[in-house]
C-alpha positions as CSV (number, residue, x, y, z in Angstrom):
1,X,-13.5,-1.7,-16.8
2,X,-10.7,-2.2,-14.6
3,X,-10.3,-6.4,-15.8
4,X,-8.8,-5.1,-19.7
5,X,-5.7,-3.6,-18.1
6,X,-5.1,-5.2,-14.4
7,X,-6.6,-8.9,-13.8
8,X,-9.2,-9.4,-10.7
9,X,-7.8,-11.6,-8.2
10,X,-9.9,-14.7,-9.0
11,X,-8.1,-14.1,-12.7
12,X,-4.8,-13.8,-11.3
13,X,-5.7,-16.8,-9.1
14,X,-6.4,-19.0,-12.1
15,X,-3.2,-18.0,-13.6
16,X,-1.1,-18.8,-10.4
17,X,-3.1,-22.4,-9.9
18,X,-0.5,-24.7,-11.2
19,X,1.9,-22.7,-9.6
20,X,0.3,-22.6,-6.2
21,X,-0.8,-26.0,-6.1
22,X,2.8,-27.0,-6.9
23,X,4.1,-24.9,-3.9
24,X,1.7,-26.7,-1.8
25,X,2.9,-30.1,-2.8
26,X,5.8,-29.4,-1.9
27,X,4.9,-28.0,1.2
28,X,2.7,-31.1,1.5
29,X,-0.8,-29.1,1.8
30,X,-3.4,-30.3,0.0
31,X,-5.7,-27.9,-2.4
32,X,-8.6,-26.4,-0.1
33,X,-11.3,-23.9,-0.1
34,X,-10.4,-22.2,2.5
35,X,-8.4,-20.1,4.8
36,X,-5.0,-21.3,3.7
37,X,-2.1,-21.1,6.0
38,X,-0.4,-17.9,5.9
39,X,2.5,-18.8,3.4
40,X,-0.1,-19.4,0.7
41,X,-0.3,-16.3,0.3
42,X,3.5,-15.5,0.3
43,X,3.0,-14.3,3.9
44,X,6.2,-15.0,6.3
45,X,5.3,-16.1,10.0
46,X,8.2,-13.5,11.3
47,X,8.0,-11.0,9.1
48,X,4.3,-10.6,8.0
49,X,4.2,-8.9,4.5
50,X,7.8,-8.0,4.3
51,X,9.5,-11.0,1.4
52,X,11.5,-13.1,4.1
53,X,14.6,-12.0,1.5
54,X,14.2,-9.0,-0.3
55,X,16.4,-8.9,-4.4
56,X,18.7,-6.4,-3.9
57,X,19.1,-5.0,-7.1
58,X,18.6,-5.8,-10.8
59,X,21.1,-7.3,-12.9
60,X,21.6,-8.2,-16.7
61,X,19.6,-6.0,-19.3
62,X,17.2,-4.5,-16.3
63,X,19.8,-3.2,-14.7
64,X,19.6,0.1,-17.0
65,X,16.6,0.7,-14.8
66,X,18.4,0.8,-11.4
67,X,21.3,3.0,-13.1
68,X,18.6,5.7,-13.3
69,X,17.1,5.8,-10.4
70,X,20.5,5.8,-9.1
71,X,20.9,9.0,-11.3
72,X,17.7,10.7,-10.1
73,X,18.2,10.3,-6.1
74,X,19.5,13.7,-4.7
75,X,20.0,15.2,-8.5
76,X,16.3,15.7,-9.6
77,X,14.5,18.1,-8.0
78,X,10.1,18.2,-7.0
79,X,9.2,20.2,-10.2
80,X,6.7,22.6,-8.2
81,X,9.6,23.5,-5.6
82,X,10.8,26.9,-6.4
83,X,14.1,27.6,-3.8
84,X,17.3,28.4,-5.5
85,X,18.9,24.8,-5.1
86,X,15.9,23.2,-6.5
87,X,15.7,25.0,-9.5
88,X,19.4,24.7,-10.4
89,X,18.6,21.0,-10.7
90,X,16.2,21.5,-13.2
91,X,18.4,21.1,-16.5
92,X,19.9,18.1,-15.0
93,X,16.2,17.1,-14.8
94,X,15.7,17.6,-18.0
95,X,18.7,15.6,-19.4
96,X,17.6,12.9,-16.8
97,X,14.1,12.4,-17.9
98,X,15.7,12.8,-22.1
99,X,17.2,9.7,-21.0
100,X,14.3,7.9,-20.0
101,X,12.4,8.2,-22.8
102,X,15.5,6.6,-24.8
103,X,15.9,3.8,-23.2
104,X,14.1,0.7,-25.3
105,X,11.3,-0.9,-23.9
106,X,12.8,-3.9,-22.7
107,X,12.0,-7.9,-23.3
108,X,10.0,-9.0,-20.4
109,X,10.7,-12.6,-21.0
110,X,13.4,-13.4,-18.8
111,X,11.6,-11.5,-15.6
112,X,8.8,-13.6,-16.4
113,X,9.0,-16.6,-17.8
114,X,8.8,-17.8,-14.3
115,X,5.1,-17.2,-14.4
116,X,4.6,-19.9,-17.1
117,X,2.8,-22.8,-15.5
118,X,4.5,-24.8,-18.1
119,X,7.7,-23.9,-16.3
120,X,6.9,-24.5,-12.3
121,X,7.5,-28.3,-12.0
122,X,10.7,-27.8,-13.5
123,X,11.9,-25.0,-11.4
124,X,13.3,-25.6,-7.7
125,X,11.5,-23.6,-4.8
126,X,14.5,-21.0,-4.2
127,X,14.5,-19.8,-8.1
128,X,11.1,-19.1,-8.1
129,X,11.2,-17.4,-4.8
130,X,14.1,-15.5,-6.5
131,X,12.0,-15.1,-9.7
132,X,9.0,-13.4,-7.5
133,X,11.2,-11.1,-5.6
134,X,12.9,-9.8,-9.2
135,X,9.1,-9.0,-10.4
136,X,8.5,-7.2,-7.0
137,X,12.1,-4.9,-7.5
138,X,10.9,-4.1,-11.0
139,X,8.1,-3.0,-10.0
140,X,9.5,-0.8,-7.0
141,X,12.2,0.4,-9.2
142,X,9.6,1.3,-12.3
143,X,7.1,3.3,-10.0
144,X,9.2,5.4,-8.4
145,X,11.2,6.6,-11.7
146,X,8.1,7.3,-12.8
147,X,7.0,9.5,-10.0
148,X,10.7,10.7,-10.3
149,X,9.5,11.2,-13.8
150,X,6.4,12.7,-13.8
151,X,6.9,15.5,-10.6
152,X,10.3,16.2,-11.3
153,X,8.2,18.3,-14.1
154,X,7.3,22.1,-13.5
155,X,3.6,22.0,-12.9
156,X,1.9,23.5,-16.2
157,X,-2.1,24.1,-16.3
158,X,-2.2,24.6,-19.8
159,X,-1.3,21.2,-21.2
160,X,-3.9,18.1,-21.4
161,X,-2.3,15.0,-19.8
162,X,0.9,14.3,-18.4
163,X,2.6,11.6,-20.5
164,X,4.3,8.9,-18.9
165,X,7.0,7.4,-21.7
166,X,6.6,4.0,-22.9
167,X,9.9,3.1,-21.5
168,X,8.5,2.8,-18.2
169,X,4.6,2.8,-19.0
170,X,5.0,-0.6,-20.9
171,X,7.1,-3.0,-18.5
172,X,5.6,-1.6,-15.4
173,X,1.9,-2.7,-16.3
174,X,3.4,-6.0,-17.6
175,X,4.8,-6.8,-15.0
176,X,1.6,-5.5,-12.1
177,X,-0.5,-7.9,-14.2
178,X,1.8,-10.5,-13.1
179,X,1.6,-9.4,-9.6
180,X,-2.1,-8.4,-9.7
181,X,-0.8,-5.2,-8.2
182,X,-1.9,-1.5,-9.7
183,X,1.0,0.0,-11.8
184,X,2.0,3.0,-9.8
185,X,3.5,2.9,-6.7
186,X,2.4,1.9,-3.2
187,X,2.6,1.4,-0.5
188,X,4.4,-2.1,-1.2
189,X,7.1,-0.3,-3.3
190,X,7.5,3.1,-0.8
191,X,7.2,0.4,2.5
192,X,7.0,-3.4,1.7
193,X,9.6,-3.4,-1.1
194,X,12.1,-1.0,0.2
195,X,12.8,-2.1,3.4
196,X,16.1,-4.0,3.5
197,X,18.2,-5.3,6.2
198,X,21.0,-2.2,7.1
199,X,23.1,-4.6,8.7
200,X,22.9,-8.6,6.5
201,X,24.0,-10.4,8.9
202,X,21.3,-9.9,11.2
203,X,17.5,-10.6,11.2
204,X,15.3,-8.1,9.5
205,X,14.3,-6.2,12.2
206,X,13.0,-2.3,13.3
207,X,16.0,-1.7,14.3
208,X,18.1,-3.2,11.4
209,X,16.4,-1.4,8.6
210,X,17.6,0.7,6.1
211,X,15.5,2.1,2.8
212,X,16.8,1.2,-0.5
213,X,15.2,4.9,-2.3
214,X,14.4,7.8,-0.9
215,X,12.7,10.6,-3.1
216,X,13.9,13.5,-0.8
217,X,16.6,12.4,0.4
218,X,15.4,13.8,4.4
219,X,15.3,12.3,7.7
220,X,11.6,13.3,7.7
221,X,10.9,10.7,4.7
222,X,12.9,8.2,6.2
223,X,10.9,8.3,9.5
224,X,7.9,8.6,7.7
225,X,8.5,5.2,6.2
226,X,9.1,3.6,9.6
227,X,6.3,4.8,10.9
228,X,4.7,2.8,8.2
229,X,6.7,-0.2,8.5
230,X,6.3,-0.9,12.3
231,X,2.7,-1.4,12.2
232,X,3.2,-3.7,9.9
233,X,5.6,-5.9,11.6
234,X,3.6,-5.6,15.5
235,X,0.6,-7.1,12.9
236,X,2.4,-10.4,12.0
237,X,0.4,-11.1,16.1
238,X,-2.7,-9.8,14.7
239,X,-2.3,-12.7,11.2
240,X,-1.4,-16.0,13.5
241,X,-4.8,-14.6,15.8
242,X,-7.0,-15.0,12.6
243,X,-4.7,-18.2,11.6
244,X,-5.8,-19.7,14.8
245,X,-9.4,-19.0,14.6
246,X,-9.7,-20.2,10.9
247,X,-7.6,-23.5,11.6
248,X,-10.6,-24.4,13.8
249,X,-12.9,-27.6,13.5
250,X,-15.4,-25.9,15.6
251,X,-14.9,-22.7,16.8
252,X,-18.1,-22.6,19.1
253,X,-16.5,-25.6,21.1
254,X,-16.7,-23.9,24.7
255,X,-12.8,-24.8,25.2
256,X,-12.4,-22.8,21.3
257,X,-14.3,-20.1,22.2
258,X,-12.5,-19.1,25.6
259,X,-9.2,-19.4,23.4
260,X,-10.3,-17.0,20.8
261,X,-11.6,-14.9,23.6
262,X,-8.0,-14.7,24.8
263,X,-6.7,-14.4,21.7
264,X,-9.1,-11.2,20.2
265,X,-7.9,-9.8,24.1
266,X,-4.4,-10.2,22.5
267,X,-5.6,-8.4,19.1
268,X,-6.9,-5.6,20.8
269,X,-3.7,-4.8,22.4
270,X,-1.4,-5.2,19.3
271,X,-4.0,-2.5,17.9
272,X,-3.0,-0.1,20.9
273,X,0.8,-0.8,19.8
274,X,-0.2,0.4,16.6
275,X,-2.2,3.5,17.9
276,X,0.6,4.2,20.2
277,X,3.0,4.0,16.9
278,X,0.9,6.4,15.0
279,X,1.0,8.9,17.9
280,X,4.8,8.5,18.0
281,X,5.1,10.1,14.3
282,X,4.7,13.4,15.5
283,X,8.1,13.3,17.7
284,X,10.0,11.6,14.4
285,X,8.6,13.6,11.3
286,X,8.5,17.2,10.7
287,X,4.9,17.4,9.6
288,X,5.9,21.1,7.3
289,X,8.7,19.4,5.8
290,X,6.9,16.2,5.3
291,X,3.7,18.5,3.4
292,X,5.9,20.6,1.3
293,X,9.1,18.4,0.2
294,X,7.9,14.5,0.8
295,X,3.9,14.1,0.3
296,X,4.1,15.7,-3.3
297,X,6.3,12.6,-4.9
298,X,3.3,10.4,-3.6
299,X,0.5,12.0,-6.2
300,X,-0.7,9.6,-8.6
301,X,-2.8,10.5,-11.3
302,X,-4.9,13.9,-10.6
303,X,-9.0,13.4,-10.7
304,X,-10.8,14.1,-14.0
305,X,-11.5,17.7,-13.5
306,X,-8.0,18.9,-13.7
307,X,-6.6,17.0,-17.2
308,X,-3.3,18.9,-16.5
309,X,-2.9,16.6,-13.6
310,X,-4.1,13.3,-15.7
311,X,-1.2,10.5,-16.4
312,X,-1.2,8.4,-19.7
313,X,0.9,5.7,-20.1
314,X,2.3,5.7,-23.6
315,X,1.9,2.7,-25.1
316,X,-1.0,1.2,-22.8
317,X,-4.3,0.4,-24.4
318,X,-7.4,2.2,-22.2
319,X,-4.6,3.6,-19.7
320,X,-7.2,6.5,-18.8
321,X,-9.0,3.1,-17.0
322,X,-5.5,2.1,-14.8
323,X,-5.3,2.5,-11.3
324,X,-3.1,5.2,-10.6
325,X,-4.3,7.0,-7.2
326,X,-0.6,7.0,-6.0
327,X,0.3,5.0,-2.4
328,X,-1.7,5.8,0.6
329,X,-1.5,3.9,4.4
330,X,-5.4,2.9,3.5
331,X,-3.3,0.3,1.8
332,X,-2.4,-1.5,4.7
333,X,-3.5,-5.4,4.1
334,X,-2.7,-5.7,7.9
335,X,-5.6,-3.1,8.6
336,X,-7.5,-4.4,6.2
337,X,-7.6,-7.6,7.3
338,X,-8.4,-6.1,10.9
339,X,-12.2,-4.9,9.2
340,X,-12.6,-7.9,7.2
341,X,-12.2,-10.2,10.1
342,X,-14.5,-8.0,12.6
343,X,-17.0,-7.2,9.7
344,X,-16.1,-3.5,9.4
345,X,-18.8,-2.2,6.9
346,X,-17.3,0.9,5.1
347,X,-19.6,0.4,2.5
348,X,-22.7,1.1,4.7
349,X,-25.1,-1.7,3.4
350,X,-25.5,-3.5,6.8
351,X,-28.5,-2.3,9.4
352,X,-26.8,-1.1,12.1
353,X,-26.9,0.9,14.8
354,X,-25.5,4.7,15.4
355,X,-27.3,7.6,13.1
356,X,-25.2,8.4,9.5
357,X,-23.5,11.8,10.1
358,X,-22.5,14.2,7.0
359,X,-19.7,12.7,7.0
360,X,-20.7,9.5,6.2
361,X,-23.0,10.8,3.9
362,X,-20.3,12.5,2.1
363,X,-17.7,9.8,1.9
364,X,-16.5,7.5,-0.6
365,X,-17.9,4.5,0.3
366,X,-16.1,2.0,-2.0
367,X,-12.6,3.4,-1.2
368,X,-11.3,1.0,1.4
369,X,-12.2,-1.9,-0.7
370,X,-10.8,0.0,-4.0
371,X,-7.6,0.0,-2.4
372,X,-7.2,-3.8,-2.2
373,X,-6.2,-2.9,-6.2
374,X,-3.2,-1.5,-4.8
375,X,-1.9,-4.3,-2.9
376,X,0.4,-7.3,-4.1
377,X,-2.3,-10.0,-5.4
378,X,-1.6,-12.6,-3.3
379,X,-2.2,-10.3,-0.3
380,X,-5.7,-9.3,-1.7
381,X,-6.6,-13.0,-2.5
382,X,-5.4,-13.6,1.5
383,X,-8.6,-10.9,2.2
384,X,-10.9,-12.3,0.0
385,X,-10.7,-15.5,1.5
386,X,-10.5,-14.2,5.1
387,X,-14.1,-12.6,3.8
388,X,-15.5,-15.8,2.6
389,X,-14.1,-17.8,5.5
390,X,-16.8,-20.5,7.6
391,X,-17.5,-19.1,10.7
392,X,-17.1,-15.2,10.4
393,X,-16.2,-13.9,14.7
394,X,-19.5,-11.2,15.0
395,X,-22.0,-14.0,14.3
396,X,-20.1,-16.3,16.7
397,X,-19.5,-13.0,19.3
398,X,-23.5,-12.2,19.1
399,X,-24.3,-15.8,20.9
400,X,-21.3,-15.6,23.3
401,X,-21.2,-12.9,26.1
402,X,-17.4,-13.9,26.4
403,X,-16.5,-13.6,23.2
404,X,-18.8,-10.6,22.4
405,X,-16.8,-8.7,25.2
406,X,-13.3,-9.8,23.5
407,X,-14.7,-8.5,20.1
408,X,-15.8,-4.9,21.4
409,X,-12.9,-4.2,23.4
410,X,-11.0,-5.2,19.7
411,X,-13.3,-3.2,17.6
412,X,-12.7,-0.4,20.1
413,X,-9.5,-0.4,20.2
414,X,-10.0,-0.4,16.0
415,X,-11.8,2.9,16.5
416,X,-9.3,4.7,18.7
417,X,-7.0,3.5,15.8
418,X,-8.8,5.5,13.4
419,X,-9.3,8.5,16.2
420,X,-5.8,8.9,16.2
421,X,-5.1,8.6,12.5
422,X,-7.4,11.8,11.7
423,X,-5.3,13.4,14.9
424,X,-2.4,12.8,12.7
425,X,-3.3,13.4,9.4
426,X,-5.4,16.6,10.6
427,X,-1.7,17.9,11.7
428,X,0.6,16.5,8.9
429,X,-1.9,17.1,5.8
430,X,-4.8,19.4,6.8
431,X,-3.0,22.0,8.7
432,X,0.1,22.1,6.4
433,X,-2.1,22.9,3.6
434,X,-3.0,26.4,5.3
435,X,0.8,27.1,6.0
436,X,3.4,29.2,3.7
437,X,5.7,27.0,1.0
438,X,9.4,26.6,1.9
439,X,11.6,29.1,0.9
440,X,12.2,33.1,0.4
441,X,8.9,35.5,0.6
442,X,9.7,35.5,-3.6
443,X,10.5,32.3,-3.5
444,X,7.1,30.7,-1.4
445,X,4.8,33.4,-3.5
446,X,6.2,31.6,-7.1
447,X,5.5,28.2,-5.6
448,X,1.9,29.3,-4.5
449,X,0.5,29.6,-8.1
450,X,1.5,26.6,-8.5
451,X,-1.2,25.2,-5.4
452,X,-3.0,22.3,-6.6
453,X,-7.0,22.6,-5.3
454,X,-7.7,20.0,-2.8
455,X,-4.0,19.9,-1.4
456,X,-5.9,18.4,1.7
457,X,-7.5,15.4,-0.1
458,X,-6.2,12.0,0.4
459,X,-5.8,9.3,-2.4
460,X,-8.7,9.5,-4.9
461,X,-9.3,13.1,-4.4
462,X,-12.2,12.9,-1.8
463,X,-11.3,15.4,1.5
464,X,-9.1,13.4,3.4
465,X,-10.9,14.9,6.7
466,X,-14.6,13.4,5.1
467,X,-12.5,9.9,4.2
468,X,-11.1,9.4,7.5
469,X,-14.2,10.5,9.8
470,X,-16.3,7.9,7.8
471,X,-13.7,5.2,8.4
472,X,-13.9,5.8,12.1
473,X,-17.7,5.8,11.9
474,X,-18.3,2.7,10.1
475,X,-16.0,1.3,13.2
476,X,-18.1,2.5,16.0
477,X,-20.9,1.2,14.2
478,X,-19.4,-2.5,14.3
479,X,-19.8,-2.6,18.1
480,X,-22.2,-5.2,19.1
481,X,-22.9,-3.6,22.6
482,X,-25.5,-5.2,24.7
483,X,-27.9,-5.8,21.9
């Protein structure tokens, strides 16, 4: 019942039309049914899913939201952290989220008017790019005073719901309908959204980066967030790969299929770049610090069986039915589009080969696809399409020996992806959760009661261990082999 409070992507779609088709007249691209051309789906050739320019700040009557999330950063506290400096935070806290809830729910009209497709043949190119990137700050700037908001909070079993104020509950939804993105934050806002240049006058780069908000305030958050963000960037290869192959009149031309051989080839070793970045992490983030002072600002709304942990946004009709799981790196479009392109079925419905294990059996089978909700929509319409593109690569593979060796040595180097990712969240999430809190023997045994059941379950509440292993599995079952 998701469609009464966010809008699918073939809604959102409809609603964009005029504007898109506009864009691409400009562009001089005609309307197709197909796999557009990256920047269709506001997708930079150099920087991927980074905005080309991101909007600095907001200005005018939504700037009151910026002045308090400047007020928050290093001045509100993690609710559930019980140390001595923490706690004298806590009336501050209190004042802090007082004046959230005063602050008047603000007229949307001037951050989206853009959206009116009675406006876009009147409006140049750079405004509306302008427009787009103001939606995308308000949204970054919303979710994370709300997580400011709602775990800044001491943790209290005895109350029904945790209320997220009307201030914030009200523009934030408005404004992810008009970005088809979940109202909560992600990994757009934590990753996409916060990355900005440190030094302006050069290109947006790993090493020009700088983060506009940090919840912590640590070093360990910091590099936590570029662990993220280079994955995303080494991808941008893995996009103009699947740009290539799609742009193809006939992809089982002999001279077409030894180029997309070469180019999968290529694939596969911007995947290993990636694996070799996730292994990295562990030399550049404390994984105890990252558990106990970091990971807790990331919780979304808590599952069903603990209403304590339940958000609802005041003023939003049916907002027990929003999508508010919190960000997680299974929102990755770039990995995504890695399983949609190879045919990665995490849903299980395909025959294929390899025995289901428990932990298949176990797992949540719709979560990779549920977490296309958390992505900007024009990056989950970019998916959709790539999954109803002509010409999908294993069918193609299966009848070419070349190409069926590109694929596997991709879809292997996919797996050893995810073998690594359950290394790392095994010692940053799963091991963690058996260690002491931070803090004097007083101090850790006050924060203990506080210990939330599942502390080792990733977004959605299913045990991150279970999630992860089936992930991997569905992978190795994707290899065509010799068959």
């Amino acid at each position: 019942m998701h469609s009464n409070i966010l809008p699918k992507s073939s809604e959102l779609s409809s609603l964009m039309q005029p504007l898109k088709n506009t864009l691409r007249q400009l562009s001089g691209h005609p309307t197709r049914d197909r796999v557009l051309p990256l920047r269709e789906y506001d997708i930079d050739h150099v920087l991927g899913f980074f905005p080309p320019v991101a909007l600095s700040r907001l200005d005018g009557e939504h700037a009151v939201w910026e002045t308090l999330l400047d007020d928050a950063k290093g001045k509100v506290s993690l609710g559930e952290d019980t140390r001595a400096e923490s706690k004298a935070k806590r009336s501050y806290g209190e004042s802090w989220r007082a004046r959230v809830r005063s602050v008047s729910i603000l007229d949307l009209e001037s951050i989206r008017l853009f959206t009116h497709h009675q406006q876009v043949p009147r409006l140049p190119v750079g405004v509306l790019s302008q427009n787009i990137r103001a939606l995308q700050r308000a949204h970054m700037v919303l979710a994370f005073l709300i997580h400011f908001y709602v775990h800044s909070q001491l943790p209290a079993q005895d109350r029904s719901h945790l209320v997220v104020p009307a201030s914030l509950a009200v523009p934030i939804v408005a404004i992810s309908r008009l970005l088809g993105i979940a109202p909560v934050l992600t990994l757009a806002d934590t990753v996409l959204w916060n990355a900005q240049p440190s030094d302006p006058s050069l290109p947006f780069s790993v090493s020009n980066i700088r983060f506009a908000h940090l919840f912590s305030g640590t070093e360990t958050e910091r590099q936590f967030y570029m662990a993220s963000i280079k994955p995303e960037l080494i991808g941008v290869d893995i996009l103009h790969a699947f740009e290539q192959y799609h742009g193809m009149i006939n992809p089982a031309d002999p001279v077409c299929v030894s180029k997309t051989a070469r180019d999968i080839v290529g694939v596969a070793r911007t995947i290993d770049e990636i694996t070799q970045v996730m292994g990295e992490i562990k030399a550049t983030v404390n994984p105890y610090q990252f558990y106990w002072e970091v990971r807790p600002w990331f919780s979304g709304s808590g599952p069903a069986t603990d209403p304590s942990t339940r958000w609802i946004y005041e003023g939003v009709s049916e907002s027990s039915q929003l999508d508010l799981a919190g960000p997680s790196a299974g929102q990755s479009t770039v990995m995504h589009a890695l399983d949609v392109f190879f045919d990665v079925d995490h849903k299980q419905v395909q025959h294929r080969p390899a025995p289901q294990t428990a932990a298949n059996k176990a797992a949540d089978k719709g979560f990779m696809e549920r977490m296309w909700r958390y992505m900007p929509g024009d990056h989950r319409r970019y998916l959709e399409d790539l999954r109803r593109g002509q010409n999908p690569i294993r069918g193609l593979a299966k009848e070419s020996p070349l190409l069926r060796e590109a694929y596997d040595k991709a879809v292997l180097s996919l797996k050893e992806f995810r073998d690594a990712h359950i290394q790392v969240a095994t010692l940053f999430i799963i091991s963690q959760a058996r260690t002491t809190p931070p803090g004097t023997a007083e101090e850790a045994a006050e924060r203990a009661q506080f210990a939330v059941q599942g502390a080792s379950k990733g977004t959605g509440g299913m045990p991150l261990a279970t999630q992860l292993k089936s992930g991997r599995d569905s992978t190795a079952r994707t290899l065509l082999g010799s068959t």
